[in-house]
N, C-alpha and C positions, 0 to 999 in steps of 0.2 A: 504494500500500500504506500501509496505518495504523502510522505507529511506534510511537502509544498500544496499539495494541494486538497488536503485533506487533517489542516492539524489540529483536529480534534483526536487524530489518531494519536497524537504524544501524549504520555505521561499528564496527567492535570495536575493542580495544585489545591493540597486540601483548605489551606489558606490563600486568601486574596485578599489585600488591601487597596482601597483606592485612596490617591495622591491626592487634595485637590488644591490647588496657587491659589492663592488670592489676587496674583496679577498676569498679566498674558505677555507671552516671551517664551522661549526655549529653551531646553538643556542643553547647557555646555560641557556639562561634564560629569559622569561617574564614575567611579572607581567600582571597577566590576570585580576587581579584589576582595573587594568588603563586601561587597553585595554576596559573591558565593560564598565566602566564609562567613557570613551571616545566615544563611542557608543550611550552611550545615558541610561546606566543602571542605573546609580544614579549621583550625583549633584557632580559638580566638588569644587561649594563652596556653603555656606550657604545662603539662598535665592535666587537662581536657580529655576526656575518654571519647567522645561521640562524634565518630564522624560519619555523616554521610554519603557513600559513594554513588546514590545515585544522582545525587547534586549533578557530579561531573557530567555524566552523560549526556 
């Protein structure tokens, strides 16, 4: 099956949050580093047990 064109076929998220600005403009920037280790892709500090590998995929 195509995820381009069908991605409802990926993985879902049991959580969803929505963003919402108070002003209209654009993202310039995230740090998608933090974004997946906030997720769950790797340890936020040293001796952290939980990581999630489905993160990555």
């Amino acid at each position: 099956m195509d995820v381009v064109s069908n991605p409802k076929a990926l993985p879902q998220a049991k959580i969803e949050t929505k963003v919402i600005c108070s002003e209209e403009g654009y993202i310039q920037k995230i740090d998608a580093g933090y974004c997946a280790m906030r997720l769950g892709a790797g340890r936020e500090y040293k001796g952290q047990e939980m990581i999630y590998l489905l993160v990555s995929c």
